[in-house]
Residue frames relative to the residue before (quaternion, step in Angstrom):
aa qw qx qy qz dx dy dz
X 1.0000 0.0000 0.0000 0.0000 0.00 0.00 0.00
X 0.3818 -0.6439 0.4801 0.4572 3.69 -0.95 0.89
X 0.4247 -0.6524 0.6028 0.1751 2.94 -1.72 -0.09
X 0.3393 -0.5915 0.5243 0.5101 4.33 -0.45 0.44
X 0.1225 -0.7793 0.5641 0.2437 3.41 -1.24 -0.11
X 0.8182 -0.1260 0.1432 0.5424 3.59 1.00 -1.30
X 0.1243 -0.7563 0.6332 0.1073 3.32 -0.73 0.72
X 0.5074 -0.5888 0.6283 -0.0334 3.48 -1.39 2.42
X 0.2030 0.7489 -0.6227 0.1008 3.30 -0.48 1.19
X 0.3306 -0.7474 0.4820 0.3159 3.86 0.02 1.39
X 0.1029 0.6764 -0.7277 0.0484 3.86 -0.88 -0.33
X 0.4501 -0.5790 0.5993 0.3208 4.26 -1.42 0.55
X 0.8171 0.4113 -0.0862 0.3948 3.60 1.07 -0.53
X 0.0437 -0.9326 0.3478 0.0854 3.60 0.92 0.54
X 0.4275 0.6911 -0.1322 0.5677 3.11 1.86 -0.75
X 0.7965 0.3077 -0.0650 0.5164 3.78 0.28 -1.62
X 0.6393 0.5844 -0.3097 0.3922 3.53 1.45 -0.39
X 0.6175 0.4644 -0.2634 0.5776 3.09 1.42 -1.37
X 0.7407 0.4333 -0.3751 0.3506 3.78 0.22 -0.66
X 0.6826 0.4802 -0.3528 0.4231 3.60 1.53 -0.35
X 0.5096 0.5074 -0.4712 0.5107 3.27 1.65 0.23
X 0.4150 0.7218 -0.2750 0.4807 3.41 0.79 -0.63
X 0.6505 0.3941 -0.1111 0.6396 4.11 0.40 -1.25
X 0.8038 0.4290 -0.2250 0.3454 3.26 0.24 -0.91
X 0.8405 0.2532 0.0297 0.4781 3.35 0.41 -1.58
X 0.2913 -0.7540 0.4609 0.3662 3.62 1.63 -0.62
X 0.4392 0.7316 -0.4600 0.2455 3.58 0.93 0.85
X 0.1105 -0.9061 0.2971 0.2804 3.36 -0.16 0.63
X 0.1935 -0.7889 0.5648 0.1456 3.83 -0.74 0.59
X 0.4301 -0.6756 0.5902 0.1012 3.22 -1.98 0.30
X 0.5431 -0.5151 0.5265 0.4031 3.61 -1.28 -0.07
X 0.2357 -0.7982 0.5074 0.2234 3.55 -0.84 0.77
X 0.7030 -0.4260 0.4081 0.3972 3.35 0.67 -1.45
X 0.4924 -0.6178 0.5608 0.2476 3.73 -1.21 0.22
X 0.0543 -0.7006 0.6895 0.1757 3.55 -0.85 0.77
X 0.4959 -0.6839 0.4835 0.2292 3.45 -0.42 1.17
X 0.8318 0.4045 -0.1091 0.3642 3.34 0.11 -1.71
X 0.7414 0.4078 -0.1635 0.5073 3.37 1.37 -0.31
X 0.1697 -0.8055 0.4593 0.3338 3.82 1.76 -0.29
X 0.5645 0.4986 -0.4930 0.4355 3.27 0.01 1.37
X 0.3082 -0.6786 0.6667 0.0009 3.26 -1.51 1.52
X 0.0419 -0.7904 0.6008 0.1118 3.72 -1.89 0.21
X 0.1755 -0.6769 0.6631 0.2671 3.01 -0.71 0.32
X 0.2136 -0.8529 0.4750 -0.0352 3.58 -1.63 0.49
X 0.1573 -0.9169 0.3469 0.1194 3.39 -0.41 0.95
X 0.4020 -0.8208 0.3476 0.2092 4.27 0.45 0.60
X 0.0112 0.8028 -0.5917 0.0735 3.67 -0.36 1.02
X 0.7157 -0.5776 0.3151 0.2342 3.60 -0.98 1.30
X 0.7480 0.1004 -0.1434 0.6402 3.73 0.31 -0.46
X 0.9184 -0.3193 0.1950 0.1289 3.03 0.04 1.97
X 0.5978 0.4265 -0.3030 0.6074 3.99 1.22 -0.25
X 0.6329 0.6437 -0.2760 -0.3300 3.20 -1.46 0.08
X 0.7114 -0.4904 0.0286 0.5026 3.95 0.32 0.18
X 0.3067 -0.7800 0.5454 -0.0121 3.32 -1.45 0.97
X 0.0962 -0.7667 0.6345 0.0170 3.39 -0.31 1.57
X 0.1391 -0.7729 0.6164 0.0578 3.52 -0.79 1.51
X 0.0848 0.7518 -0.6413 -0.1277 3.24 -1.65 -0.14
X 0.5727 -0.5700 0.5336 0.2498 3.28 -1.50 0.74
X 0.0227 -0.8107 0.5844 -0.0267 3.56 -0.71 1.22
X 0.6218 0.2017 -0.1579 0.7401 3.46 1.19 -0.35
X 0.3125 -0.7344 0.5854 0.1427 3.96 -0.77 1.46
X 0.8342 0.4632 -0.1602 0.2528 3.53 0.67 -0.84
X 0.3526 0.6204 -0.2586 0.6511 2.84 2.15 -0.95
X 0.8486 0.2879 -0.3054 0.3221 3.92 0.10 -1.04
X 0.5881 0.6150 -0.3290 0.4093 3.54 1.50 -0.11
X 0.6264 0.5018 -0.1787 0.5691 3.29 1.44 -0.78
X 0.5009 0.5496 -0.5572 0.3696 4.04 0.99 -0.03
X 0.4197 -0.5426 0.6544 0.3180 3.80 -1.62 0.39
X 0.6660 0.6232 -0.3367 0.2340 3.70 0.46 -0.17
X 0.4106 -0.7522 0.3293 0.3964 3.20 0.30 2.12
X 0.6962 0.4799 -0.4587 0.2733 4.33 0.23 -0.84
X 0.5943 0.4496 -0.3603 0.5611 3.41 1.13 -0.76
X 0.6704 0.4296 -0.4299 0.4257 3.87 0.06 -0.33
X 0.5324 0.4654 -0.4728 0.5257 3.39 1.17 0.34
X 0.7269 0.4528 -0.3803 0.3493 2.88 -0.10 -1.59
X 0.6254 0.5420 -0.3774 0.4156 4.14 1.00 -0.89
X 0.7056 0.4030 -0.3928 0.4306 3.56 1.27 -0.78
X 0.5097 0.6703 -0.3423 0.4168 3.58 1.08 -0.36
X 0.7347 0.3721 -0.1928 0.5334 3.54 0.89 -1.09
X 0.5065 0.4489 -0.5633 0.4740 3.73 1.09 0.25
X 0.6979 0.4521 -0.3777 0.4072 3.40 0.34 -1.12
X 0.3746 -0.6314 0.5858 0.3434 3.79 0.54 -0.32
X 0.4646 0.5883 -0.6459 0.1445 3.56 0.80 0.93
X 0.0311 -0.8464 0.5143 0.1344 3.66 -1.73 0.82
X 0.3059 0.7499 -0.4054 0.4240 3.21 -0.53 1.62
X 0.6398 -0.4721 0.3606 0.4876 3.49 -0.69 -0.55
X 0.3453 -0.7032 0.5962 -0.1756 3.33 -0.51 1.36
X 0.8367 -0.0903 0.2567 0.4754 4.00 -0.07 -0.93
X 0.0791 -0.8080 0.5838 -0.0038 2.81 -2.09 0.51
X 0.1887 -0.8233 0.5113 0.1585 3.72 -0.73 0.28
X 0.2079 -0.6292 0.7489 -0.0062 3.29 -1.19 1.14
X 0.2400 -0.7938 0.5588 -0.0007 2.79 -1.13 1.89
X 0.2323 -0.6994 0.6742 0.0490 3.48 -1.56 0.85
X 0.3377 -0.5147 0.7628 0.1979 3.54 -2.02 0.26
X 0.8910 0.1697 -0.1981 0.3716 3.48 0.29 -0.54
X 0.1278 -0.7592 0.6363 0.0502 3.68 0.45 1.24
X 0.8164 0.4129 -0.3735 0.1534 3.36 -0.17 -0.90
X 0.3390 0.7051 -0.4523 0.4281 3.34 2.19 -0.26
X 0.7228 0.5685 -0.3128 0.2377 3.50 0.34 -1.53
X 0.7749 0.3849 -0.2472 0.4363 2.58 0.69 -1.61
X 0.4350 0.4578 -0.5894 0.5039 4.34 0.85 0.38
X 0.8156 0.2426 -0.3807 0.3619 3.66 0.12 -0.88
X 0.6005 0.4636 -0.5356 0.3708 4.04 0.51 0.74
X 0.8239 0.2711 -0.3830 0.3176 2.92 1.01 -0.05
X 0.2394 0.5450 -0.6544 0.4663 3.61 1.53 1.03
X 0.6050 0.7425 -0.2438 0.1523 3.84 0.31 -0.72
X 0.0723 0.8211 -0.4493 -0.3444 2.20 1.41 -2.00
X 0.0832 0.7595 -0.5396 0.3538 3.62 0.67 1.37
X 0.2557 -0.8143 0.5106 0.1044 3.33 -0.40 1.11
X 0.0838 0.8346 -0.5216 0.1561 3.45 -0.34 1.45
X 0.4509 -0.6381 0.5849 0.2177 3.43 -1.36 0.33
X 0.7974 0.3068 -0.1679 0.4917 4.13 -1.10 0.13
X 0.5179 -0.0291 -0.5378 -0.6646 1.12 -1.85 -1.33
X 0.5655 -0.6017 0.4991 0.2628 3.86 -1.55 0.56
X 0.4685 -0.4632 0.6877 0.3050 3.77 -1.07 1.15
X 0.1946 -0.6038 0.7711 -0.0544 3.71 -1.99 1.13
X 0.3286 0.6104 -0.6975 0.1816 3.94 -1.21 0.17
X 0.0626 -0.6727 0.7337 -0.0721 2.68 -1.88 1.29
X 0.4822 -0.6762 0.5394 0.1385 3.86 -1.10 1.18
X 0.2986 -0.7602 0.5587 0.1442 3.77 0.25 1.61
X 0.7081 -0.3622 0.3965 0.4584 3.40 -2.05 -0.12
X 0.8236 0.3788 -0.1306 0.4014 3.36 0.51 -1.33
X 0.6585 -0.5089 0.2809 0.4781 3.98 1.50 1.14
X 0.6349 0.6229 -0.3624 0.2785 3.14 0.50 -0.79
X 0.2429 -0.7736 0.5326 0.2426 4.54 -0.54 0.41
X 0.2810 -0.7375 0.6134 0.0301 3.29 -1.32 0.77
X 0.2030 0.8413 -0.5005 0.0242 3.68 -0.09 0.58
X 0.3250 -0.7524 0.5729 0.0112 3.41 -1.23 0.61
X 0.2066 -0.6815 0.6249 0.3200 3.98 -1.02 -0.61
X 0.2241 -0.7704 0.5856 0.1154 3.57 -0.64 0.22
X 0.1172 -0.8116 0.5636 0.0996 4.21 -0.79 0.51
X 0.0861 0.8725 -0.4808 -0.0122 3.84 -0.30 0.36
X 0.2860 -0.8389 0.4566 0.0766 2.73 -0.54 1.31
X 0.4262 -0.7055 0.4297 0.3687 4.02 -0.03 1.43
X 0.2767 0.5904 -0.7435 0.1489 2.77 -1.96 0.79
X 0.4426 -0.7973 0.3283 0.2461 3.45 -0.94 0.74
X 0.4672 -0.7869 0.3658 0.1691 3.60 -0.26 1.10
X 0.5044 0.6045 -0.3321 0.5195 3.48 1.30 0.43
X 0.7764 0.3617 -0.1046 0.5054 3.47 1.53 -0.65
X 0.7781 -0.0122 0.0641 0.6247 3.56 0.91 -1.01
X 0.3795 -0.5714 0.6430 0.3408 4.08 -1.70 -0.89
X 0.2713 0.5857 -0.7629 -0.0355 2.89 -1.76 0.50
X 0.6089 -0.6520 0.3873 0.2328 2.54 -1.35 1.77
X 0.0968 -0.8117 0.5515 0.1660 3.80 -1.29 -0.45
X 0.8072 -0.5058 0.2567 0.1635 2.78 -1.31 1.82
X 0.1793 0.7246 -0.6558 -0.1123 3.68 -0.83 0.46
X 0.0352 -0.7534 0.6519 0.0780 3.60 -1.46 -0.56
X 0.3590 -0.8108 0.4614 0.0282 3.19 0.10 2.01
X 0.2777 -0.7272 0.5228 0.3474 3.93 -0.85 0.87
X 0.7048 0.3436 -0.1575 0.6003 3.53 -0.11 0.79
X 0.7666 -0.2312 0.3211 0.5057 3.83 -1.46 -0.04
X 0.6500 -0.4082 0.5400 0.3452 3.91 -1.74 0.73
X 0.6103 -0.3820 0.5367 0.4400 3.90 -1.69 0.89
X 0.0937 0.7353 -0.6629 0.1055 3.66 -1.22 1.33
X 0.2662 -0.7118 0.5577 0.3338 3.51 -0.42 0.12
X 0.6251 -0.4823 0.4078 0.4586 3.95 -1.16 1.41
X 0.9461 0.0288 -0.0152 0.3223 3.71 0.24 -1.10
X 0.7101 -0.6753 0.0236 0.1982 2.91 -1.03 1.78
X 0.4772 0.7732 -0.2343 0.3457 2.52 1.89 -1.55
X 0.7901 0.2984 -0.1423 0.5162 3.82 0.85 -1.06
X 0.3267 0.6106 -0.5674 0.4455 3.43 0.91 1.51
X 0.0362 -0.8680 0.4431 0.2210 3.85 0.13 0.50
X 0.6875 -0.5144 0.2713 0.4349 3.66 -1.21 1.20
X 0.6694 0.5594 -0.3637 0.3267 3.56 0.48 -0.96
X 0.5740 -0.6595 0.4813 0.0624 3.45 -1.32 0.96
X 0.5041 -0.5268 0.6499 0.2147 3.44 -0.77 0.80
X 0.3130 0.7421 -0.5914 0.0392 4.04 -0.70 0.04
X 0.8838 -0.1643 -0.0711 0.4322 3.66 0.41 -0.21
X 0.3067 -0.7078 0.6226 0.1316 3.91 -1.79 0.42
X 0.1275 -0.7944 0.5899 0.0688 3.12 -0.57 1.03
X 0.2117 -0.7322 0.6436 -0.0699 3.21 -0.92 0.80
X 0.3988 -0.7277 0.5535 0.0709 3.38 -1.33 1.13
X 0.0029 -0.8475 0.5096 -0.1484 3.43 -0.57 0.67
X 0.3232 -0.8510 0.3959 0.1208 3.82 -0.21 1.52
X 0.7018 0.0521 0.0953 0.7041 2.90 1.89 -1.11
X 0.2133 -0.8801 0.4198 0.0603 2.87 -0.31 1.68
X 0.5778 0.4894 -0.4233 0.4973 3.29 0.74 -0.52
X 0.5985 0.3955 -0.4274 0.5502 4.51 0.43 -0.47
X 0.5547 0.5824 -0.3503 0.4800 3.90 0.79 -0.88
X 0.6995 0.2942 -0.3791 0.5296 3.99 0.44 -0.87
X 0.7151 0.5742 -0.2816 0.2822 3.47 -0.06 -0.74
X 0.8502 0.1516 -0.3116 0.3963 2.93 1.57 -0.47
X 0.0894 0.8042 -0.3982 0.4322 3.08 2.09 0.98
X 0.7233 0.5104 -0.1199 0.4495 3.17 0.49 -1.98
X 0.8572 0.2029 -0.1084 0.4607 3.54 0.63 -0.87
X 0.5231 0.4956 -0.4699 0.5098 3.16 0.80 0.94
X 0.7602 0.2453 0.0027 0.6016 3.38 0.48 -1.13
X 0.3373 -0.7361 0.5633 0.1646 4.20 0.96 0.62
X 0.3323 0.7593 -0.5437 0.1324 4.00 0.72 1.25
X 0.5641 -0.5840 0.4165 0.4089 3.69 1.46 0.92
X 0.6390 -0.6141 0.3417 0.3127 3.62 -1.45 -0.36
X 0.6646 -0.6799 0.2570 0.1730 3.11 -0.64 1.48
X 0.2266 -0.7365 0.5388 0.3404 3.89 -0.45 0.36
X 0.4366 -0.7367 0.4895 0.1644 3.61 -0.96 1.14
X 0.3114 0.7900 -0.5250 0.0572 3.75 -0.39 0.48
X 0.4856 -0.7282 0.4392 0.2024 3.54 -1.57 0.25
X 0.2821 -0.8264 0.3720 0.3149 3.97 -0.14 0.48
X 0.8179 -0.2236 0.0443 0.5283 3.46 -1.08 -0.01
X 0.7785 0.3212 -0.1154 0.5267 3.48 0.78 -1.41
X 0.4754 -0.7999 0.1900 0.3130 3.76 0.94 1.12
X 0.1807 0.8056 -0.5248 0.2072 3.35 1.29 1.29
X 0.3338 -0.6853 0.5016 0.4091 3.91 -0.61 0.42
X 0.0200 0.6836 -0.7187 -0.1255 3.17 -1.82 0.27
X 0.1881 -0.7846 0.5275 0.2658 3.35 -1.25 -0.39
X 0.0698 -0.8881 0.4435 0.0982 3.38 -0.70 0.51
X 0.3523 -0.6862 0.6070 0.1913 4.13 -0.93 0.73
X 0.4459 -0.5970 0.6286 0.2229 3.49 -1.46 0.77
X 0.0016 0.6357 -0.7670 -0.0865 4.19 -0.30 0.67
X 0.8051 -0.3919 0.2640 0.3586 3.83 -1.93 0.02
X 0.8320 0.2542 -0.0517 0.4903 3.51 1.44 -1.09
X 0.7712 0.1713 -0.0513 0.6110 3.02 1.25 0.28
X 0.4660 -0.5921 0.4961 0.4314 3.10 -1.68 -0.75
X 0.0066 -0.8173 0.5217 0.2445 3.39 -1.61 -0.69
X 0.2906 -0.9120 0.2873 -0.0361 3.23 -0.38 1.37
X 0.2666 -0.8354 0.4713 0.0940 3.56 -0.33 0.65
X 0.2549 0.7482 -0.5724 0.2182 3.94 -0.50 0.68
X 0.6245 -0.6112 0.4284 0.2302 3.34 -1.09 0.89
X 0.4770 0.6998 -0.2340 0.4775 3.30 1.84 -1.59
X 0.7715 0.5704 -0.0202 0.2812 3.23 -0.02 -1.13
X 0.2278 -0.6949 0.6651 0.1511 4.26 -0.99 1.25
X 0.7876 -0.3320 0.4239 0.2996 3.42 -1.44 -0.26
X 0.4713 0.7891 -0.3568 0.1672 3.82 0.72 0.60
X 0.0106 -0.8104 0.5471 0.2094 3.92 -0.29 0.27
X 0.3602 -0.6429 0.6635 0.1287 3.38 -1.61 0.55
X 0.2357 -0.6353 0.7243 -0.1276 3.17 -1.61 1.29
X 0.8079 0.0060 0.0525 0.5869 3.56 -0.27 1.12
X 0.7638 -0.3164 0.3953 0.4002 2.65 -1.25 -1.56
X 0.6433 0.3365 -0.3278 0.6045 3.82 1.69 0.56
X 0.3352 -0.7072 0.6208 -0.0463 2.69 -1.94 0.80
X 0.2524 -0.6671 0.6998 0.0388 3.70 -0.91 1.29
């Protein structure tokens, strides 16, 4: 079963973001790191069962316009538009290389998958693979796949894992009923449970390992931790 892993929230200030979540919510975050190859930095905040959020920024503009790497070619189309906020997500796997046989028995149009590494505080590199599945980012989301070499993104010490839970992604959706179908058949998330929200808009929503994730016309890019929401 996938797992949520991280919610990519762009912001000019990754630093001032995490610390204003911080003030706010009493979560605490860390420095993440420099992706050299991609001129982008994060700062980063830790949530108990394994999920949690990534305030990025663009530190080198040209280096990040010129990457082939479909998340950074967002994050560059995102930062033309001046959009700041949440932007993306990743649903995490163990078994990337299954997928990527069953997109391409499919014929799922994907990207990668693309080698990841970032240069911690303490020197030390973290690397990952990443799988995207195409779709145009002007119209809708799909998350993309990671698979961490080694244990999920953890900070070294525990202490800066906060109690609060990962529990749900919301996810926008113009058409929901094309939206399940290709939910379902991209990412194999079986059939959806159908429900209505306070103000009896439908949504639908899939059980992932740590959470949920939900679909609803109603509805921007947002996940919830506990009792807050980015």
């Amino acid at each position: 079963m996938l797992a949520f892993d991280h919610l990519v929230v762009l912001t000019s200030s990754p630093e001032e973001a995490q610390n204003n979540f911080y003030s706010t919510y009493g979560i605490q975050g860390l420095k993440g790191g420099h992706h050299e190859s991609w001129g982008t930095y994060n700062y980063l905040a830790f949530f108990d069962n394994q999920a949690y959020i990534e305030w990025i920024g663009i530190e080198d503009r040209k280096r990040a316009e010129a990457s082939d790497n479909p998340l950074i070619k967002h994050i560059a189309y995102s930062n033309q538009r001046q959009i700041d906020g949440p932007i993306q997500f990743a649903l995490r796997t163990n078994e990337m290389d299954e997928m990527i046989r069953y997109f391409d028995k499919e014929e799922i149009a994907y990207e990668g998958p693309f080698s990841g590494s970032r240069t911690k505080p303490n020197g030390t590199t973290l690397s990952w693979r990443m799988l995207f599945p195409s779709f145009d980012a002007s119209m809708e989301i799909l998350p993309f796949l990671i698979e961490w070499d080694g244990p999920p993104n953890a900070p070294e010490d525990e202490s800066l894992i906060n109690a609060t839970p990962f529990s749900v992604i919301h996810v926008g959706a113009t058409d929901l009923e094309k939206a399940i179908l290709q939910w379902q058949h991209i990412y194999q998330l079986g059939t959806p449970t159908y429900k209505n929200d306070t103000s009896e808009n439908p949504y639908i929503q899939w059980n992932l390992k740590n959470g949920v994730v939900t679909l609803s016309p109603n509805t921007t890019l947002k996940a919830e931790f506990g009792p807050f929401s980015l």
